[in-house]
C-alpha positions in Angstrom: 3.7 7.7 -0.8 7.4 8.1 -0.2 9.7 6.5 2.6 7.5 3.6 3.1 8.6 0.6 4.2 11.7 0.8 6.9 12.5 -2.9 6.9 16.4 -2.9 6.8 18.7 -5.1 9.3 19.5 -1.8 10.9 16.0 -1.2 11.8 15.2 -1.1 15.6 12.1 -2.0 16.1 11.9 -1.8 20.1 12.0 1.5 19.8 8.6 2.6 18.7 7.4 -0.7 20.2 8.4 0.3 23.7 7.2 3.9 23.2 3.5 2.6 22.3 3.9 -0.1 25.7 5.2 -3.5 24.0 6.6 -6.0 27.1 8.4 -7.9 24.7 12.3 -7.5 25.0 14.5 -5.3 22.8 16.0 -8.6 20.7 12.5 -10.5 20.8 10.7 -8.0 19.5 13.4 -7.2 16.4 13.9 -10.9 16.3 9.7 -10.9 15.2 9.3 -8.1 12.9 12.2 -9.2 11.0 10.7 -13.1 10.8 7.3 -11.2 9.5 8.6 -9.5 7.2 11.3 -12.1 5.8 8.4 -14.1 5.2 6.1 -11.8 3.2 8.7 -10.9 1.2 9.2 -14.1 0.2 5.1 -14.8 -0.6 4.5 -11.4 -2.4 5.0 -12.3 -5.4 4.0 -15.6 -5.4 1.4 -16.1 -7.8 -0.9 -18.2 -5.2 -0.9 -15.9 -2.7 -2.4 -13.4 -5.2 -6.1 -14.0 -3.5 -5.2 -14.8 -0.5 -2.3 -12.8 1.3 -2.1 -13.4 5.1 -2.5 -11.0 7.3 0.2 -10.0 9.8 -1.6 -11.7 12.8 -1.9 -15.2 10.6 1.4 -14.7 10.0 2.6 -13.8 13.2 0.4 -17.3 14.4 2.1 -19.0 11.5 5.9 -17.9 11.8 5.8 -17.6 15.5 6.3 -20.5 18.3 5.8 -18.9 21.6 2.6 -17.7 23.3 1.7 -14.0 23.1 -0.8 -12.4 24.3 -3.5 -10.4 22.6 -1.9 -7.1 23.7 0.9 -7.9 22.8 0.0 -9.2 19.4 -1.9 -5.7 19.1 1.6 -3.7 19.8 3.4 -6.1 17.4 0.9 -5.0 14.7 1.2 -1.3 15.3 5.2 -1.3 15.3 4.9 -3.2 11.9 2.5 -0.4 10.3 4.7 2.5 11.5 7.9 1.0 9.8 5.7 0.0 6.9 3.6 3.5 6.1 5.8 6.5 4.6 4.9 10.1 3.9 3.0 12.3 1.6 5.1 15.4 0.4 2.8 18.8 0.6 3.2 19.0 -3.3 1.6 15.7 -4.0 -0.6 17.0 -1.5 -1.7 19.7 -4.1 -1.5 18.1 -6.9 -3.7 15.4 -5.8 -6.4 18.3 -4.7 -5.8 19.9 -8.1 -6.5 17.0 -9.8 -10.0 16.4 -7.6 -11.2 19.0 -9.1 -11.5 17.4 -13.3 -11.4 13.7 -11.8 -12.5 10.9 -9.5 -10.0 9.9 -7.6 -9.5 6.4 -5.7 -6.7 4.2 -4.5 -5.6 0.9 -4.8 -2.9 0.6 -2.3 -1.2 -3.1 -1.2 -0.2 -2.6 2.6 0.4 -5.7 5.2 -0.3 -3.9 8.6 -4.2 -2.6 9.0 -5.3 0.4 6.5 -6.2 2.3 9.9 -2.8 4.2 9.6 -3.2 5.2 6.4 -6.5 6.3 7.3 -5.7 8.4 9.7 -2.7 9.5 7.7 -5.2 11.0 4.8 -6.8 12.5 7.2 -4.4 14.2 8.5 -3.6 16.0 5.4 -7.2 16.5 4.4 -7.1 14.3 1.5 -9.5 11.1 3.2 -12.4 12.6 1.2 -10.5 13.1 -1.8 -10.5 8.8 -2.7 -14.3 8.5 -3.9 -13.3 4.6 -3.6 -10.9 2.5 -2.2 -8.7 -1.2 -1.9 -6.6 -1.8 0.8 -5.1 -5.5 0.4 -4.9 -6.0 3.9 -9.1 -6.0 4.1 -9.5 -9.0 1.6 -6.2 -10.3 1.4 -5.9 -9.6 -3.1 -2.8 -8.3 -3.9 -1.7 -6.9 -7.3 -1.3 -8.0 -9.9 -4.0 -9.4 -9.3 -6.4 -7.6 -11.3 -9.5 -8.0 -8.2 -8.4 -4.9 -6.1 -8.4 -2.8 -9.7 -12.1 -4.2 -10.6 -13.1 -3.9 -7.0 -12.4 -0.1 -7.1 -14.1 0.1 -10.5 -17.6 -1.3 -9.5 -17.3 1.1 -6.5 -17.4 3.7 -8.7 -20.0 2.5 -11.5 -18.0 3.5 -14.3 -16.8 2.0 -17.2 -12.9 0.6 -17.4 -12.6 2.6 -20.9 -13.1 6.0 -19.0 -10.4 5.2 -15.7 -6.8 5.3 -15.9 -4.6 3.8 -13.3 -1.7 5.6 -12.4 1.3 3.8 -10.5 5.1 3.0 -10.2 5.4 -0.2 -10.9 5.2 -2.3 -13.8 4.9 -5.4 -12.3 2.0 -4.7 -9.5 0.5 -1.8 -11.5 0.5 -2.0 -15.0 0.2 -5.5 -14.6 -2.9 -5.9 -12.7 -4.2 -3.0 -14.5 -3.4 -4.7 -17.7 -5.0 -8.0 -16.1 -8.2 -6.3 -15.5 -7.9 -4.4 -18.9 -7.6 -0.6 -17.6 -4.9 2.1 -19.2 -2.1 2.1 -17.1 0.5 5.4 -17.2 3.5 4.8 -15.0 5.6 7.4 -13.1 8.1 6.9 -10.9 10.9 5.8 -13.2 9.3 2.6 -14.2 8.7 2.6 -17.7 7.1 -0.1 -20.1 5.9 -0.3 -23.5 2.6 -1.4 -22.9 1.5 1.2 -20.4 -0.4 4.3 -21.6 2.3 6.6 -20.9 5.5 7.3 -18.4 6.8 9.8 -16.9 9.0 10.8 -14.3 6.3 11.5 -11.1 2.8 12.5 -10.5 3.3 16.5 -10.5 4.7 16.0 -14.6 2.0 13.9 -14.7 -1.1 16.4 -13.9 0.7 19.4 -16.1 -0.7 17.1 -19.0 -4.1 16.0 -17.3 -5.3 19.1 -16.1 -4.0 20.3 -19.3 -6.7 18.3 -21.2 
């Protein structure tokens, strides 16, 4: 996914807020997101909060000293998921359908907002039957590296870790918990790492070689 995460001071968050019916005041509202945000940072890559990652309503319960109501919190929620999801180019698009067609594709994905827009995002581009499994850390609160979310995906699936590859762009989150939960790991993306499988510079380069094979 690309042009995830809008989270910069410049952000104005009343914006889509007020669009989708927030009550909550232009500098209240900004004021909130930002104190969400600031704070799971901070956690993320915290070791301890590995298994247990709060939620954006905990945290919003946690962080935040006034009363709001369940609507409200609701609206709070969906402003932080649209500044938080990003875009899927039509070329990853096809490539992800081109590769379908030799492999078994699932995601591990480590999102703070609800995996509903991302959901509806896949479907959107026709790819939501493409992931055979799936983790979303915002449904059981295991973030990587933790190497859960990777072995989670892989008893989905039934198969054995010497025959699944992870692919991802970072080599803290990905080829860490990959390495955790002893799967190859290629990176892409720029990172690059000794230990994983392969590099290279993004998922297209990627699938020349695996469709290749």
């Amino acid at each position: 996914m690309f042009g995830e995460d809008n989270f910069s001071d410049a952000e104005d968050y009343s914006i889509h807020y007020h669009e989708i019916g927030g009550g909550l005041e232009t500098e209240e509202i900004n004021n909130i997101i930002r104190s969400i945000y600031s704070f799971l940072e901070k956690i993320y890559p915290d070791k301890q909060y590995q298994h247990k990652f709060p939620s954006i309503k905990n945290t919003l319960e946690k962080i935040i000293n006034i009363e709001i109501s369940d609507h409200e919190v609701a609206k709070i929620i969906d402003t932080f998921a649209y500044h938080e999801i990003g875009y899927i180019p039509d070329k990853y698009i096809e490539v992800l359908h081109s590769l379908n067609k030799n492999y078994r594709l699932s995601v591990v994905i480590d999102i703070w907002s609800p995996k509903s827009a991302w959901l509806n995002l896949f479907k959107i581009h026709g790819i939501d039957k493409l992931f055979l499994a799936s983790s979303f850390s915002s449904d059981h609160g295991m973030v990587k590296p933790s190497p859960g979310p990777f072995e989670l995906v892989i008893n989905k699936l039934s198969l054995p870790k010497e025959e699944c590859l992870v692919i991802g762009d970072s080599v803290r989150r990905d080829l860490g918990g990959a390495s955790a939960a002893k799967i190859d790991c290629v990176l892409v993306g720029g990172a690059n790492h000794s230990d994983a499988a392969g590099c290279y510079e993004n998922l297209i380069e990627l699938s020349h070689d695996l469709l290749r094979n």
